[in-house]
C-alpha positions in Angstrom: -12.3 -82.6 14.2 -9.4 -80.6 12.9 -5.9 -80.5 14.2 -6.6 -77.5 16.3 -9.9 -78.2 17.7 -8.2 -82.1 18.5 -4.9 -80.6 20.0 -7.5 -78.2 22.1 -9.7 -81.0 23.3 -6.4 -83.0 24.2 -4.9 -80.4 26.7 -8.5 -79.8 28.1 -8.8 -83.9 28.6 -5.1 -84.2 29.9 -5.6 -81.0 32.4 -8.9 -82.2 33.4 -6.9 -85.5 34.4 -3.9 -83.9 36.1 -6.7 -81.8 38.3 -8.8 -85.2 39.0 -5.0 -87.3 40.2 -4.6 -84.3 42.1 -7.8 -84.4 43.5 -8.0 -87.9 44.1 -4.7 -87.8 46.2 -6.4 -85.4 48.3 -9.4 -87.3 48.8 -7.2 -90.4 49.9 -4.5 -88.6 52.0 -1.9 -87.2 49.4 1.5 -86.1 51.0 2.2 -82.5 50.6 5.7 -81.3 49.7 6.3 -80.5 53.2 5.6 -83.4 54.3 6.9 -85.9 51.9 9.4 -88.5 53.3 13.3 -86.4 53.9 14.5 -89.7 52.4 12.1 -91.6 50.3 13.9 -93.8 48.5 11.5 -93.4 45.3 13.2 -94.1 42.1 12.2 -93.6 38.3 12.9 -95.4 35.2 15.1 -92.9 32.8 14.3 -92.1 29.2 17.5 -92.8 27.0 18.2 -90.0 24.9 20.9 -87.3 24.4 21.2 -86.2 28.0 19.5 -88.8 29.7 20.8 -92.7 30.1 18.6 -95.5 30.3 17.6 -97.0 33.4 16.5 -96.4 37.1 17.6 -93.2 38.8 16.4 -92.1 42.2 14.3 -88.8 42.7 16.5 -87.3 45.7 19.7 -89.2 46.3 20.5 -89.1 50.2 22.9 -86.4 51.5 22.7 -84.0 47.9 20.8 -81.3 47.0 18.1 -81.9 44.2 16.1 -79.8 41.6 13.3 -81.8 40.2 11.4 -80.7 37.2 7.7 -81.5 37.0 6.8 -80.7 33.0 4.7 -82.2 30.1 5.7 -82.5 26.6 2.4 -80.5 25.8 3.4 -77.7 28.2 3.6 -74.2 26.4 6.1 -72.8 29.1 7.8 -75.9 29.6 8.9 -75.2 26.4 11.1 -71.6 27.1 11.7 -73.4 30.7 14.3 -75.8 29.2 16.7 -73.1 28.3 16.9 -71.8 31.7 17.1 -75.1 33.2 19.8 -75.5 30.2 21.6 -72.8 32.2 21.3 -73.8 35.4 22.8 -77.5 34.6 26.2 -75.5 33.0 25.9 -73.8 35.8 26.0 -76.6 38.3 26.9 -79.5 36.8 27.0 -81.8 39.2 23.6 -81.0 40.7 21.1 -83.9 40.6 18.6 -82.7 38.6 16.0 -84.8 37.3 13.0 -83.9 34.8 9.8 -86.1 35.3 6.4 -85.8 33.1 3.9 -88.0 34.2 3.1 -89.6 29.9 3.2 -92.9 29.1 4.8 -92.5 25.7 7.8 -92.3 25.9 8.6 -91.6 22.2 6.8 -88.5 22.9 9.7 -87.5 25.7 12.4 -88.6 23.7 11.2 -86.1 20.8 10.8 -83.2 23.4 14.0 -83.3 24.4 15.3 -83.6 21.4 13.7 -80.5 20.1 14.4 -78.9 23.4 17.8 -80.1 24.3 17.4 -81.3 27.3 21.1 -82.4 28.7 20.1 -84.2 31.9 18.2 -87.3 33.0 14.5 -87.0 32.2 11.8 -89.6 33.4 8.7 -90.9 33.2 6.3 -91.0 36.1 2.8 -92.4 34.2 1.4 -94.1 37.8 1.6 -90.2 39.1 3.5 -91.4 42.2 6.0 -88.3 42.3 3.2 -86.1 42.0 1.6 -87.4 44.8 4.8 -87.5 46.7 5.7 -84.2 46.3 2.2 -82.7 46.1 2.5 -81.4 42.6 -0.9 -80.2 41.1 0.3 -78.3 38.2 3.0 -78.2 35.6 5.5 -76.6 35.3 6.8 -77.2 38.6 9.8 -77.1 40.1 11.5 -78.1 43.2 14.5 -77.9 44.9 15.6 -79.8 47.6 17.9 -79.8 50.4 20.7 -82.5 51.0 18.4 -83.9 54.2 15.5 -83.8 51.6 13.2 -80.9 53.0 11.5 -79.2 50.9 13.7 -75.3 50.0 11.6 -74.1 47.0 8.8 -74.7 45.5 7.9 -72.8 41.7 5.0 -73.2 39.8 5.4 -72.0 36.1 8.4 -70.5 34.1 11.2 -69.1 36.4 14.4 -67.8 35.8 17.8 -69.7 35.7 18.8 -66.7 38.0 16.2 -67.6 40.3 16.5 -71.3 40.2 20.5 -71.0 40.7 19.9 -68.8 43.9 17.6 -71.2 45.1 20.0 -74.1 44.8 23.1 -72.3 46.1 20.6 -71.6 49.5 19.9 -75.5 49.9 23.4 -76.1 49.1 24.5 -74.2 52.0 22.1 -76.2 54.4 
């Protein structure tokens, strides 16, 4: 197999697997967005690298708005989605904004965000529990959350950091 047809036959194995969690949380009761716990108290270890310390960080800190970041280091427009989420973070710097991939390596995160410059915490979420949390059957996704944890907003694929700041300034207002 060359690199091509290998790097072909990876996404088409990894997609096939992200469609058969979300399929399987289905089958066995999987939370939709809208109905995922207002406070869930679900936390994620952190991938240290420029941006992002080490340790545990929790996906939606009580009383604060959130934007999570569903994405994949094999994503093509996860790729052109972290320069608007570059944006949005100068733009609100102190919004908890997390980035979770659902890989097991995480060398492979670390080089992503490298490469990508991501400058907030990213994390790894191999067990797929976010995903079923928030209901999350393709990547990119994006969320943003309100301080009492409702669901505001809810993007699948690459969106604007014009869009995504409007969206948080709404649930900041809530």
């Amino acid at each position: 197999m060359n690199g091509d047809t290998r790097g072909r036959a990876r996404r088409a194995f990894l997609g096939s697997g992200l469609a058969a969690a979300g399929a399987l949380a289905g089958c066995l009761g999987g939370i939709t967005g809208s109905e995922a716990k207002k406070e869930d108290g679900l936390a994620l270890d952190t991938v240290a690298v420029a941006g992002s310390p080490g340790g545990t960080m929790a996906v939606k800190p009580a009383g604060e708005p959130a934007l999570l970041d569903f994405f994949a280091t094999w994503c093509a427009p996860c790729k052109p989605q972290m320069a608007e989420l570059r944006a949005v973070r100068e733009e609100f710097p102190d919004l908890h904004m997390l980035s979770i991939t659902f890989e097991e390596d995480p060398g492979l995160v670390e080089s992503f965000w490298t490469e990508y410059e991501g400058r907030w915490p990213v994390a790894t979420d191999p067990a797929v529990r976010t995903g079923e949390r928030y209901g999350v059957q393709r990547i990119p996704t994006l969320l943003v959350l309100a301080p009492d944890g409702t669901e505001e907003w809810r993007h699948v694929g690459l969106a604007s950091a014009a869009g995504i700041g409007e969206q948080v300034e709404q649930a900041r207002e809530r």
